[in-house]
C-alpha positions, 0 to 999 in steps of 0.5 A: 500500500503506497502511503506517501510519495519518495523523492529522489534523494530521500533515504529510505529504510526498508524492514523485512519479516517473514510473517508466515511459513506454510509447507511450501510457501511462504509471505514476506511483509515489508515498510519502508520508512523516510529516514529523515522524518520516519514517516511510513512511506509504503507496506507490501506483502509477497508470497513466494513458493518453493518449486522443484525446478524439474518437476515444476510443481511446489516442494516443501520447505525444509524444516531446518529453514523453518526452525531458522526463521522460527527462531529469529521471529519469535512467536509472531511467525504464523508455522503451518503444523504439519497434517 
């Protein structure tokens, strides 16, 4: 979602957190933010599948990936329980 317009010059930081891992996909969420007044300038969202190239259809994520990333977020990470 665009909230405010960036300048050429402006200096932006951008934050980046996986918000949730499923069994084969999982989705990103991101805010960049104007440095010089810390204004929220844009949030996006993106899911990304993991594909076995050959085969071309999805493959699950590794669970020594997901342990990694479950680590580093914490309790705010939604993990899909395998069925």
């Amino acid at each position: 979602m665009r909230l405010a317009p960036a300048r050429f010059d402006d200096l932006l930081e951008v934050f980046v957190r996986t918000k949730r891992i499923g069994t084969s996909s999982m989705t990103n969420e991101y805010a960049a933010y104007r440095v010089d007044d810390d204004l929220l300038m844009c949030t996006a969202e993106q899911t990304m599948v993991l594909v076995e190239l050959e085969a071309r259809c999805s493959t699950p994520i590794p669970e020594s990936y997901k342990r990694v990333i479950a680590d580093f977020e914490g309790a705010d990470l939604e993990l899909a329980v395998p069925s």
